[in-house]
N, C-alpha and C positions, 0 to 999 in steps of 0.2 A: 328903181331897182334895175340891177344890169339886164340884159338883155336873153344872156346864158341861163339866169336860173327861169328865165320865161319858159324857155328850151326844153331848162331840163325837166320841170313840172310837168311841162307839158307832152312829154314823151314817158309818162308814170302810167302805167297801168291800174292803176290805185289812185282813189280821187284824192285828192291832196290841195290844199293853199298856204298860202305866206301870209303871216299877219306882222304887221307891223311893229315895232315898240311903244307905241302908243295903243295898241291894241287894234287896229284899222286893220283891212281884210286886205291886200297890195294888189294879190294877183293869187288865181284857183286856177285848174285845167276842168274840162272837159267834163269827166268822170266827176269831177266834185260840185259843178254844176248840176247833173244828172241827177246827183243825190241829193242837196238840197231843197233843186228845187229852181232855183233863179238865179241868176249875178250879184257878185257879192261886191263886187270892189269897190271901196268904199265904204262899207258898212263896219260898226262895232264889231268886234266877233260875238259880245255878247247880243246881240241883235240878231246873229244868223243861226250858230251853237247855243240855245236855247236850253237845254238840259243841263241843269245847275250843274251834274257832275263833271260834265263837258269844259264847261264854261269856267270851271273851279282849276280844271288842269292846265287848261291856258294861264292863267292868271297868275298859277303855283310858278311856272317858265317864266313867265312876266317879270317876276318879282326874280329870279335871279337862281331856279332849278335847270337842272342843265336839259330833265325831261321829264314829262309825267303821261300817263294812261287813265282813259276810262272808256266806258260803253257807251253808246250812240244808241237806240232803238228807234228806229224809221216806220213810222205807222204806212202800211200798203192798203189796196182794196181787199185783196184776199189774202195777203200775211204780211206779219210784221219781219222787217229784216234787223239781225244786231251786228252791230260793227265793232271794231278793237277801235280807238283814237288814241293816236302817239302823238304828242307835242315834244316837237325838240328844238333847241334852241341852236344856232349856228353865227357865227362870228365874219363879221364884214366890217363894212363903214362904219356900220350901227347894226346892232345886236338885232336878229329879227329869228320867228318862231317859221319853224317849216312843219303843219298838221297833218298826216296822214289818214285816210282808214283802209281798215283792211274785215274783209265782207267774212262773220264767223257764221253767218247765218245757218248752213251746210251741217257745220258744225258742233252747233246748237240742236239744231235737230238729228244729226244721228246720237247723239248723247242722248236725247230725250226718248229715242226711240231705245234705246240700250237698255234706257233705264225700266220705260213700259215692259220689255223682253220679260226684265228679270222681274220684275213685279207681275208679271202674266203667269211666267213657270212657275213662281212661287206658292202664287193661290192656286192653281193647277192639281199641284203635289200637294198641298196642303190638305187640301178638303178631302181627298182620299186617304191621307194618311192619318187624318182625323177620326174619321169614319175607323180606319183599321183599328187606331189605338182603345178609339172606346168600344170597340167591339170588343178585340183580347182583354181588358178591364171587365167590361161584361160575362167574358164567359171564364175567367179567374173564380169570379163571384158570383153572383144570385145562379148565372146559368150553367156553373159548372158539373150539376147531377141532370142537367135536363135535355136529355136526347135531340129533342124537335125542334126546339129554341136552338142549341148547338151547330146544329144543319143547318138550319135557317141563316146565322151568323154565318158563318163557315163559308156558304155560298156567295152571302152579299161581300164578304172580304176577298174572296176570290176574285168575284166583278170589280172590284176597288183595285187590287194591284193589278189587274187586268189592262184598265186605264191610266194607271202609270207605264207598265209597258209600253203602252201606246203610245203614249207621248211621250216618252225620251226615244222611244224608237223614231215617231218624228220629228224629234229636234235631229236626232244624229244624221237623218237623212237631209232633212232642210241643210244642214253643216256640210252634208259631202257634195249637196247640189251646189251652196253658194261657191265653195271651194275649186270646181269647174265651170264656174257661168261663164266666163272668159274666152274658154276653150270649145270651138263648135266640132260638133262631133262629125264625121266625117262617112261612118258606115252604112250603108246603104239598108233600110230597112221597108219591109211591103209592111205599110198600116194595113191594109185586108186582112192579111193573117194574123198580123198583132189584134184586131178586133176581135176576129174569132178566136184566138188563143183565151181574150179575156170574157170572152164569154162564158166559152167552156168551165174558166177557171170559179167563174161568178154563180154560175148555177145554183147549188147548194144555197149562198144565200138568197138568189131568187123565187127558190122553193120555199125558202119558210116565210115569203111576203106575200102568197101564192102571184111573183109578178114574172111575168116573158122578158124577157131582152135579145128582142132580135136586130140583124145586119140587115141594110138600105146600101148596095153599093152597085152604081151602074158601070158596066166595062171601062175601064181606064188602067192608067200609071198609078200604080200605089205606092210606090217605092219614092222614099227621100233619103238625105243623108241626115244621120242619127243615133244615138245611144239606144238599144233596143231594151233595156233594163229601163231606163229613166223614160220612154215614152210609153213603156209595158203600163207603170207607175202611174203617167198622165191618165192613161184611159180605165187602168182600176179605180181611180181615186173619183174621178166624174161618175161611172157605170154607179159604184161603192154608194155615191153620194144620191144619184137619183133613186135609187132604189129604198137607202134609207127613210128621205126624207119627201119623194116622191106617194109615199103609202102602199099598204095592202092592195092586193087585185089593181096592178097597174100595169101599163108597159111604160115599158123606157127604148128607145130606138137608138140604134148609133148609126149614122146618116154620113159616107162618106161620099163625098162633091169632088167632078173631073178638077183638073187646076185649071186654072185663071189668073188673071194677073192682078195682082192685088196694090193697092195703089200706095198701103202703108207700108208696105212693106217693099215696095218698089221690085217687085217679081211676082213671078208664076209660082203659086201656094196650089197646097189641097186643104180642103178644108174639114175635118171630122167635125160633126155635130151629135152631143148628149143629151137625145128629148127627151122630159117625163113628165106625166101626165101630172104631178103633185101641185099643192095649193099655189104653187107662184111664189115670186118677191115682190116684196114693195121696191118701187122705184126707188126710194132713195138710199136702200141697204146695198146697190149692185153696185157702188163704186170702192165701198169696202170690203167687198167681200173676198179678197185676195190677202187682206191683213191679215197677221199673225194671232189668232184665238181670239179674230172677229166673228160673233156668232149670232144670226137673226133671231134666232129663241135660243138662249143659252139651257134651259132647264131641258128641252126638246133635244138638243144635242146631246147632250149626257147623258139620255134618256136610252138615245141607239149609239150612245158611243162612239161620238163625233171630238174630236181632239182640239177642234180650232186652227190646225194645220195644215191640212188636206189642198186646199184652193192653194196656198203659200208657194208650197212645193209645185204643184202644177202651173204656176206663173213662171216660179224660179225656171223650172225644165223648158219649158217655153219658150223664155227668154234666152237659156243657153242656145237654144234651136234657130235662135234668130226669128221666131215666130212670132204668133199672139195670140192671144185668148182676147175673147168677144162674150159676154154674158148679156143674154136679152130673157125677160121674163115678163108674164102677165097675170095678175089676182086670179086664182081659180081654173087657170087655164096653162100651167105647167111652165117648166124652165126649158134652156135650151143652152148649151154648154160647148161652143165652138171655139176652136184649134185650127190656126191658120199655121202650115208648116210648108217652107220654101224647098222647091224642087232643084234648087241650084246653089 
């Protein structure tokens, strides 16, 4: 094989090999080593591309198509990747196959995730509008002369589009955060008074859990650069969340730490922290617990009107901020809900 098409394979960002007309592997780069697995040269292709479908579109070019397509699937330790495979056929001394792949994996998974979104909103809405439907069916019928029964319905349907509000009010919101994650905010904000703003603001439902939520802040810089709506948002949504799901006669503490340099984030952070004294998480729920209407007891969320959304949005914001959220928790002995946000 000349010398050039060594060159040019080899200068492909994309793993790629030549196979022969005889079907023999000539010459791969780099990148298609990588993925394989070993060195091919010399081998069958059907020896190395193992996946009939693979193996079938080589073959299709073999026998005289100018190109063919199929899918690769690469078994990993912890995920499988899928690839496009283009077989095309190219003209020299002797007719020989130039394979590419090209890594959908990326792509595969945000599809999948697209597709979970919508299969989440759906049963979301669904079960509330379920509940509505056969209630007004109900009170059309048997309960249409009955006072008590009436009210009774009346109110639980109330609570039901209640929780739809909610949650299109947080998708719209999750939409206008992703729509800025890009863009770092700039405006100088004191988290101290954003704290006490949300406390004041949280009261009322502190009272009817009989729980305190008090301020831990020793003299420092509180001020970052930041959207004062969308961090207002971060620390209602944590306070919102320990108090819920924290219990009755509890506190919750919001704990802001001088800055330090933080290593993930390669700067000087402050740090806010969300204690409360509630059952804890299991270890193995805190790595999801940022997904979209991923919920540790889902009957218990719906129970105080939890959406599935709340952490989502506080990662998104976070993340606009150039920040990061830390979740550490122990059985029986509460959560803790930290906010690392960069002073520069």
């Amino acid at each position: 094989m000349p010398d050039n098409l060594n060159a040019i394979i080899g200068a492909l960002d994309l793993p790629a090999l030549i196979i022969s007309p005889e079907g023999q592997i000539i010459a791969h780069n780099a990148a298609a080593r990588d993925l394989i697995g070993m060195d091919m040269v010399g081998l069958p292709h059907a020896a190395v591309l193992r996946q009939p479908a693979v193996s079938a579109a080589v073959d299709l070019v073999l026998s005289g198509a100018p190109e063919s397509r199929a899918r690769l699937t690469q078994r990993g330790a912890s995920r499988d990747s899928i690839w496009q495979m283009r077989a095309a056929a190219f003209e020299g001394q002797r007719r020989a196959i130039l394979v590419t792949f090209t890594d959908l994996t990326a792509v595969e998974e945000a599809n999948q995730i697209r597709r979970d979104f919508v299969a989440n909103v759906s049963h979301e809405l669904r079960t509330p509008l379920t509940a509505i439907m056969g209630f007004i069916e109900t009170l059309r019928g048997p309960a249409r002369d009955d006072p008590g029964v009436r009210g009774r319905f009346l109110d639980i349907m109330e609570r039901e589009a209640n929780r739809m509000v909610q949650l299109v009010d947080g998708l719209l919101s999750l939409s206008r955060v992703e729509v800025d994650e890009r863009v770092r905010p700039t405006t100088p904000v004191d988290l101290k008074a954003l704290a006490e703003e949300t406390i004041a603001a949280l009261e009322p439902l502190a009272a009817q859990g009989n729980n305190t939520v008090t301020l831990h802040a020793e003299p420092g810089n509180w001020i970052v650069p930041g959207d004062i709506g969308q961090l207002h948002q971060v620390l209602r949504n944590l306070v919102q969340n320990a108090l819920k799901y924290g219990g009755p006669d509890k506190n919750v503490v919001i704990a802001l730490h001088p800055a330090q340099f933080d290593v993930a984030l390669r700067a000087t952070a402050v740090r806010i922290d969300v204690q409360d004294e509630g059952p804890g998480i299991e270890a193995h729920h805190i790595p999801r617990l940022t997904e979209r209407f991923y919920r540790v007891d889902a009957h218990r969320a719906r129970t105080v009107g939890g959406s599935g959304l709340g952490l989502a949005i506080v990662k998104h914001i976070v993340n606009r901020h150039r920040g990061r959220l830390a979740i550490s928790s122990t059985p029986e002995k509460g959560s803790t809900f930290s906010v690392l946000l960069p002073q520069e």
